[in-house]
MILO-422453 format. One line per 4 residues: for each residue x, y, z of N, C-alpha, C. Coordinates in nm, 4 decimals, decimal comma. Each point is the difference from the previous one (the first is absolute). Example, Ala and Ser with C-alpha at 12.3 -4.5 7.8 and 13.67 -1.06 7.14 Angstrom:
residues 2
1,3190/-0,5690/0,7800/-0,0890/0,1190/0,0000/0,0900/0,1200/0,0000; -0,0350/0,1050/-0,0720/0,0820/0,1190/0,0060/-0,0770/0,1090/0,0730
end
This chain:
residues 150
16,0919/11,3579/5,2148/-0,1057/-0,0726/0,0688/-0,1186/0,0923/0,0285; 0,0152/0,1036/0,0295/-0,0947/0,1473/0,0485/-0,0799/0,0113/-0,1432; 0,0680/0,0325/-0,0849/-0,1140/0,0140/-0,1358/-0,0751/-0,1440/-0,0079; 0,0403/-0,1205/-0,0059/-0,0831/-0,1033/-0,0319/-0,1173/0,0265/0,1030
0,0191/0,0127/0,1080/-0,0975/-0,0380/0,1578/-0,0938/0,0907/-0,0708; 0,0493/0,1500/-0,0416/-0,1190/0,1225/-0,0502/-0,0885/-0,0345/-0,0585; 0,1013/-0,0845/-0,1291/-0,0603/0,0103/-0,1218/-0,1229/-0,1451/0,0322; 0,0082/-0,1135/0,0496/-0,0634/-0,0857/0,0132/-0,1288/0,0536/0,1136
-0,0045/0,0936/0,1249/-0,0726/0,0685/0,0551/-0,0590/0,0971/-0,0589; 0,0602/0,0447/-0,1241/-0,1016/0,0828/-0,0591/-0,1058/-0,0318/-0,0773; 0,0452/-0,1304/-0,0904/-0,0829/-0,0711/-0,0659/-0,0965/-0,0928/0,0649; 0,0300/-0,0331/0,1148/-0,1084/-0,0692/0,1131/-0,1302/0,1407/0,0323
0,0011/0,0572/0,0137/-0,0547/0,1225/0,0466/-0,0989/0,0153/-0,1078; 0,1029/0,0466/-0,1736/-0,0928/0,0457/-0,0685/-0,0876/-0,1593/-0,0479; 0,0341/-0,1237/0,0250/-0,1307/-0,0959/-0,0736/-0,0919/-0,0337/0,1586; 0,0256/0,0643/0,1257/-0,0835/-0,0010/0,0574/-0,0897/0,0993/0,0067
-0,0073/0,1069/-0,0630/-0,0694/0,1238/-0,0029/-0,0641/-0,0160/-0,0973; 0,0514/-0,0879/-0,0969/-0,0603/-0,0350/-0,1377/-0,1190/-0,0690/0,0468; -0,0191/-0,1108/0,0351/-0,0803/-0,1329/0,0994/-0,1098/0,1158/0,0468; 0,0378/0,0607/0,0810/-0,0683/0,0599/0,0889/-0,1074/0,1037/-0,0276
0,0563/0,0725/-0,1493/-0,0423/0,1279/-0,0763/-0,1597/-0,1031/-0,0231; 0,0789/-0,1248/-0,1142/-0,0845/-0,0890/-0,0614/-0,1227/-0,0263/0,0665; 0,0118/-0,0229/0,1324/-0,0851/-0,0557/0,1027/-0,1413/0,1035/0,0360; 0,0310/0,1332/-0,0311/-0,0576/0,1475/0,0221/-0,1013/0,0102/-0,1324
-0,1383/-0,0170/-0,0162/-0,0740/0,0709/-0,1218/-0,0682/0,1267/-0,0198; 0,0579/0,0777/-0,0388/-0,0182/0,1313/0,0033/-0,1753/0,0218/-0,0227; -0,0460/0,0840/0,1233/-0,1527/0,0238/-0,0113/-0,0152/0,1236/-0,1428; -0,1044/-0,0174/-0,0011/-0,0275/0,0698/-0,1504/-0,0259/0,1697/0,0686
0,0258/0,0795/-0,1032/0,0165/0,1979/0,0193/-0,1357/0,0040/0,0461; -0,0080/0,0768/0,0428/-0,1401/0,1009/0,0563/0,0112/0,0852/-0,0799; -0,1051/-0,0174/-0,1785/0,0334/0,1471/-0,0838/-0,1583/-0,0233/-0,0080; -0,0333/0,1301/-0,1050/-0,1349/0,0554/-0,0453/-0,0657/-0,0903/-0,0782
0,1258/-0,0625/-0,0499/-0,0392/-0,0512/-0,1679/-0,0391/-0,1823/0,0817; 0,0585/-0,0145/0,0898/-0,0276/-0,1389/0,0240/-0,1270/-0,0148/0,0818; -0,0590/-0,1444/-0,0157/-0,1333/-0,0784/0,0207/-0,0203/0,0039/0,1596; -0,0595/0,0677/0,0524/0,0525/-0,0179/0,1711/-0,0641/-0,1713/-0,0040
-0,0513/-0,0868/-0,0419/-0,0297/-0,1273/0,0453/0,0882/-0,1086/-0,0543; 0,0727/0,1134/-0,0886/0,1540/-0,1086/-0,0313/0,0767/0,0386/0,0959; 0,0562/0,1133/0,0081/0,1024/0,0630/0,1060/-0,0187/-0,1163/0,1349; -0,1857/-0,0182/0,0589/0,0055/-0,0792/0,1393/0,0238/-0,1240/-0,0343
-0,0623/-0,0943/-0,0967/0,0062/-0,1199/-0,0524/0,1552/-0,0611/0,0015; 0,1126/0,1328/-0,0800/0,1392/-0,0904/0,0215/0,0850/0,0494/0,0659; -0,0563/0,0694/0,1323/0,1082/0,0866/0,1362/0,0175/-0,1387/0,0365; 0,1769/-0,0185/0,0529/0,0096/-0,0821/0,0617/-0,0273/0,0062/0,1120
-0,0929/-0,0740/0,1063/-0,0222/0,0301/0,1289/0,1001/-0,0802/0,0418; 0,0924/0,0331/0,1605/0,0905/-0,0770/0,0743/0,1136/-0,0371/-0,0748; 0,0483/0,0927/-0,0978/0,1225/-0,0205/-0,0162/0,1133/0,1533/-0,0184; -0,1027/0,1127/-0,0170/0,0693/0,1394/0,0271/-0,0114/0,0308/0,1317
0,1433/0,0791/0,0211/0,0600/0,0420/0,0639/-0,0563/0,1386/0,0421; 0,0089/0,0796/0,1203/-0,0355/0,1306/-0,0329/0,1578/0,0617/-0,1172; 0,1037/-0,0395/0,0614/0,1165/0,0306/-0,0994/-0,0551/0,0170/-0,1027; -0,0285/-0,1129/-0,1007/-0,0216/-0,0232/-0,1122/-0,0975/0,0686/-0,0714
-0,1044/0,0185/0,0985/-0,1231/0,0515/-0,0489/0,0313/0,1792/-0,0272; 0,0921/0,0287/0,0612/0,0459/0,1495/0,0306/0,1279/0,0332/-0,1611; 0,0580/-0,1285/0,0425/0,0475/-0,0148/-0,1753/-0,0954/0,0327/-0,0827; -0,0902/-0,1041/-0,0246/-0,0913/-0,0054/-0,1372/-0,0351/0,1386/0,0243
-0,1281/-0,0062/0,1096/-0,0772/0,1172/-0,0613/0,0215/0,1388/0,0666; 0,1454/0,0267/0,0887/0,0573/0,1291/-0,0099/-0,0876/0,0216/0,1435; 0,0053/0,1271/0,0713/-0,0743/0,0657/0,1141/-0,1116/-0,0177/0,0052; -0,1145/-0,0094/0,0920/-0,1217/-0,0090/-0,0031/-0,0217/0,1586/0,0614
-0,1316/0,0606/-0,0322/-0,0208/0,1081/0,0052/-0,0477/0,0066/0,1922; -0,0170/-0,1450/0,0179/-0,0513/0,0680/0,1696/-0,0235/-0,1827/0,0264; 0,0377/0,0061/0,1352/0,0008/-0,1293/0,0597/-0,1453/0,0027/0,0807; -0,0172/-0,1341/0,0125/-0,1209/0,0147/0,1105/-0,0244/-0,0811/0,1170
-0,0915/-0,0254/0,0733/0,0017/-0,1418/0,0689/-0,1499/-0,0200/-0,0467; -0,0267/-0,1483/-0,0588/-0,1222/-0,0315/-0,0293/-0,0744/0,0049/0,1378; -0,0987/-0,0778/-0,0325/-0,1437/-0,0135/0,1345/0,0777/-0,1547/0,0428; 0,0312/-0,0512/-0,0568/0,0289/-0,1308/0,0441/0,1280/0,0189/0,0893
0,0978/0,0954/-0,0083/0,1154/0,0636/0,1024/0,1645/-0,0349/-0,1069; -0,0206/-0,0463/-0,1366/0,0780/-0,0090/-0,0473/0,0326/0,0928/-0,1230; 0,1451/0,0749/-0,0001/0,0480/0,0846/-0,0850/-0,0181/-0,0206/-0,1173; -0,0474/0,1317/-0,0803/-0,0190/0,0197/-0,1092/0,0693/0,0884/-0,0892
0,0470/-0,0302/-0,1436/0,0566/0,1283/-0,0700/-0,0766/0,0651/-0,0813; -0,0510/0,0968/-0,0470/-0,0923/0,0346/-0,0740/0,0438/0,0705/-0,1613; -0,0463/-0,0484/-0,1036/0,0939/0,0827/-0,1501/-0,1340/0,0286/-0,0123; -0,0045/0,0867/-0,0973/-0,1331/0,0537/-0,0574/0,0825/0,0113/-0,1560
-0,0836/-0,0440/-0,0736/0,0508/0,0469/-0,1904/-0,1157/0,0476/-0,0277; 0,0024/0,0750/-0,1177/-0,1291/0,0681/-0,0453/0,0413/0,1512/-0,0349; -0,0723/0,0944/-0,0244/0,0306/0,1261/-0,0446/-0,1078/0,1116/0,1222; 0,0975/0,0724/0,0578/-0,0917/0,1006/0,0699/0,0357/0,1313/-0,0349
-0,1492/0,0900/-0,0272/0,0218/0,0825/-0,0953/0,0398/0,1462/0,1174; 0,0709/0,0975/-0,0522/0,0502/0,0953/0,1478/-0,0631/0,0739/-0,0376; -0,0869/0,0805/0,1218/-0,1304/0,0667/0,0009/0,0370/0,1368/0,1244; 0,0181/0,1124/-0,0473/0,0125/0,1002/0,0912/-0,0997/0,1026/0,0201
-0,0250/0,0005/0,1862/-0,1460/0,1027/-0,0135/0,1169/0,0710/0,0948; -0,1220/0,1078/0,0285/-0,0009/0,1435/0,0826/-0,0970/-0,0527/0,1147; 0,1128/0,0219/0,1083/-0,0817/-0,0314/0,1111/-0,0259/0,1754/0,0468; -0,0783/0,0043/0,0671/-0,0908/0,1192/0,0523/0,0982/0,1262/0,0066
0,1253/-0,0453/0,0937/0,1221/0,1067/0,0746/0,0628/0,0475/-0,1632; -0,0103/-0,0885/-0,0789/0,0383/0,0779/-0,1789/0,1624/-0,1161/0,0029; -0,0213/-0,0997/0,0881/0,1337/-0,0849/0,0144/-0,0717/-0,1016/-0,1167; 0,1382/-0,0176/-0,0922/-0,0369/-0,1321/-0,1063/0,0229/-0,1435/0,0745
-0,0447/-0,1056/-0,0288/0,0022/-0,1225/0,0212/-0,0316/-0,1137/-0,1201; 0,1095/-0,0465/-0,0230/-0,0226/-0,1074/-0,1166/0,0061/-0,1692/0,0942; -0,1037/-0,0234/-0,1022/-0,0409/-0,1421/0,0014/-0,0229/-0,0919/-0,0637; 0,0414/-0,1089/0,0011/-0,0202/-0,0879/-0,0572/-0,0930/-0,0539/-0,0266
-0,1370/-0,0576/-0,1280/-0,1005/-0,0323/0,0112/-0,0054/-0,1039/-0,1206; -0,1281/-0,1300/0,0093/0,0411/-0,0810/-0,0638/-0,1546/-0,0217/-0,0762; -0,0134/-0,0652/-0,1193/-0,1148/-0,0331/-0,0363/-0,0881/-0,0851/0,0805; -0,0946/0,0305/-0,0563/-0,0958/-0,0442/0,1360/-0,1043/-0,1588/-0,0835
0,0819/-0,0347/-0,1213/-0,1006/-0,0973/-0,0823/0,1266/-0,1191/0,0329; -0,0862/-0,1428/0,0248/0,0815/-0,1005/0,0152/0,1184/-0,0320/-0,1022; 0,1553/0,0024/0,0488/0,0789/-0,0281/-0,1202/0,0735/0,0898/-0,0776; -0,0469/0,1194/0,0572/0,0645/0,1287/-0,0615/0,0534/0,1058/0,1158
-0,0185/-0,0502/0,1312/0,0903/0,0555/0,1129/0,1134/-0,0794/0,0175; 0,0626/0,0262/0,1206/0,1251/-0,0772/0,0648/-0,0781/-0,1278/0,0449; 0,1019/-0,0751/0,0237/0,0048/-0,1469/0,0303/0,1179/0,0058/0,0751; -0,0827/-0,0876/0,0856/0,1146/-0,0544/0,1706/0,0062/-0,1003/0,0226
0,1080/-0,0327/-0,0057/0,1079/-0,1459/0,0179/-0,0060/0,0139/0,1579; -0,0231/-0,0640/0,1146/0,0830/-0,0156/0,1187/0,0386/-0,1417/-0,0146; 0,1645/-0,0324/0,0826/0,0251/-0,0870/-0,0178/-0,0163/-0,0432/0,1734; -0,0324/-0,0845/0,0283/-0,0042/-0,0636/0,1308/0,1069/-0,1011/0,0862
0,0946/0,0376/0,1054/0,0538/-0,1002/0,0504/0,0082/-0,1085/0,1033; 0,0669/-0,0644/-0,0070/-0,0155/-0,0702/0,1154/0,0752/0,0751/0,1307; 0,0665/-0,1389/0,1022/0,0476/0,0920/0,0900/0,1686/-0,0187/-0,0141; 0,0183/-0,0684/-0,1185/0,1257/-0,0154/-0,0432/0,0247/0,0389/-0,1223
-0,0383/0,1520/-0,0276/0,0172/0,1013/-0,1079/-0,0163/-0,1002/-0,1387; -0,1238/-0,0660/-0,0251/-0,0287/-0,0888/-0,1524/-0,1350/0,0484/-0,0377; 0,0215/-0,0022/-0,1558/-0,1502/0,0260/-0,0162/-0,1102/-0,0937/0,0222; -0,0932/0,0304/0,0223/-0,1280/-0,1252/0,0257/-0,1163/0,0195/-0,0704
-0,0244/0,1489/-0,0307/-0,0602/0,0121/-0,0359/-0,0370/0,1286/-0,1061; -0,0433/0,0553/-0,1140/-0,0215/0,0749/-0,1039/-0,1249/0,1088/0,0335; -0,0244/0,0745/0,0327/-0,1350/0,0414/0,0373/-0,0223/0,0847/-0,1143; -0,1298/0,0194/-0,0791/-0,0220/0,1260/-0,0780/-0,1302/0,0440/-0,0436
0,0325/0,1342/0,0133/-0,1448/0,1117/0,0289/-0,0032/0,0914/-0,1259; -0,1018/0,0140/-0,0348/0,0194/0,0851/-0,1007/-0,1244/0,1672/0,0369; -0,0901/-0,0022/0,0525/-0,0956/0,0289/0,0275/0,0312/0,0877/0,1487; 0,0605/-0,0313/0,0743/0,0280/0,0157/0,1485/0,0345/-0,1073/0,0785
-0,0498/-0,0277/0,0827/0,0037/-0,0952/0,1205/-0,0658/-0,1284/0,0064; 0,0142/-0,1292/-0,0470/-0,1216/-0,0911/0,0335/-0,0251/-0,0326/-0,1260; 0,0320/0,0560/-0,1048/-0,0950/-0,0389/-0,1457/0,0649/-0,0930/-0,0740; 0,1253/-0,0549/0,0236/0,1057/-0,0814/-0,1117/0,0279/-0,1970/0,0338
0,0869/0,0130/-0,0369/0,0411/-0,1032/-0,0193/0,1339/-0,0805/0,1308; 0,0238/-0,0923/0,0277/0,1565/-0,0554/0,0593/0,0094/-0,0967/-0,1018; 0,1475/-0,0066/-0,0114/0,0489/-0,0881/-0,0622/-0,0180/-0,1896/0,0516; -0,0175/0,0135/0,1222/-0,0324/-0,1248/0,0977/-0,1700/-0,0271/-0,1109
-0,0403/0,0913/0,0224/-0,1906/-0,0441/-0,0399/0,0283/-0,0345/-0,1675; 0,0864/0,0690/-0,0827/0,0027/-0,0314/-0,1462/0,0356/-0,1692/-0,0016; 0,1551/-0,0148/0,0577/0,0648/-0,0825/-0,0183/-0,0723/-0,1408/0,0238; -0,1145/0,0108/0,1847/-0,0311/-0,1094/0,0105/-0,1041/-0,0322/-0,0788
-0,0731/0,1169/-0,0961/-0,1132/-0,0249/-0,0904/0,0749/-0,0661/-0,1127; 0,0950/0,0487/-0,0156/0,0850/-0,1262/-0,1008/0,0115/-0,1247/-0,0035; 0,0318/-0,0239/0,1057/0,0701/-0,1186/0,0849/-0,1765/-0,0826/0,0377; -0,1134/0,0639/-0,0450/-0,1118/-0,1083/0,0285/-0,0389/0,0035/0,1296
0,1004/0,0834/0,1257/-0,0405/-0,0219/0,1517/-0,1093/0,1199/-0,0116; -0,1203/-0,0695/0,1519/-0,0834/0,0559/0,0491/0,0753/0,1110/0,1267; -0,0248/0,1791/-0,0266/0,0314/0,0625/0,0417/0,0489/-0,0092/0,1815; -0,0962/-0,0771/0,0518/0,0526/-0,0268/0,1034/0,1139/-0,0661/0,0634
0,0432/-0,1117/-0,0854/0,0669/-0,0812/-0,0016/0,1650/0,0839/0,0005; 0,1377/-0,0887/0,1216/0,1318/0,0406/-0,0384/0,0320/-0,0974/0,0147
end
C-alpha cells in the first residue's frame, strides 16, 4: 500500500510542477549581442519572481533602492577594458574602464520590484543615469497606450 500512496504522490507533484513550470515565461538574457528594445518589449512584467529572476539571470552585481523607494537589481553586460595606473605613493591600481561611444560600453539591466519580490519593471541605461529605456514605456508604446495612462 506504501509504494502505491508514493508512487501516485509522486506523480501528482511531478504534473503539478509541470502546470506550474508551463505557467512561468522565461524573460529573455541580458547579453551584448541582444536588441536592448527587444530584451524590454518581451520582459515579462508581473510574473517573475525575485527567485526566478536570480535563476535566469544569476547574481546582480549590486542592489539598489530606486528614487521611487523600490528595490532594484542591477546586471551590467558589455566589455570593460582593465586599465592600471600608478598612483603618486608608486601603489598600482587597476580599473575598469568602458568605451565612451553609444553601444560599445556596458549596458545596465535594473530589474525593479514590487513589494512582493515581482518584477514590474525593466529599467535600461546605457550612457549612465537617465538616458535609456523601461520596459513599461516600450511595451505601452506597443500596446498604442498614451504614456501616462495605467
Amino acid at each position: 500500500m506504501k509504494p502505491v500512496l508514493n508512487l501516485l504522490l509522486t506523480s501528482t507533484m511531478a504534473l503539478v510542477t509541470t502546470a506550474m513550470a508551463g505557467q512561468l515565461s522565461m524573460p529573455p538574457s541580458f547579453t551584448v549581442q541582444s536588441d536592448p528594445e527587444t530584451v524590454l518589449r518581451t520582459y515579462p512584467l508581473g510574473t517573475i519572481t525575485k527567485q526566478a529572476a536570480f535563476s535566469h539571470h544569476g547574481k546582480a552585481i549590486r542592489t539598489v533602492i530606486l528614487p521611487n523607494g523600490k528595490e532594484g537589481w542591477v546586471y551590467e553586460v558589455g566589455i570593460k577594458d582593465p586599465r592600471t595606473y600608478e598612483h603618486p605613493t608608486k601603489q598600482k591600481h587597476t580599473v575598469y574602464e568602458t568605451e565612451t561611444e553609444p553601444g560599445n560600453g556596458v549596458r545596465t539591466y535594473t530589474l525593479e520590484f514590487d513589494s512582493k519580490g515581482v518584477v514590474i519593471d525593466v529599467l535600461y541605461n546605457e550612457q549612465g543615469r537617465h538616458d535609456g529605456l523601461t520596459a513599461m514605456q516600450v511595451q505601452r508604446r506597443i500596446r498604442g497606450e498614451a504614456p501616462g495612462k495605467h
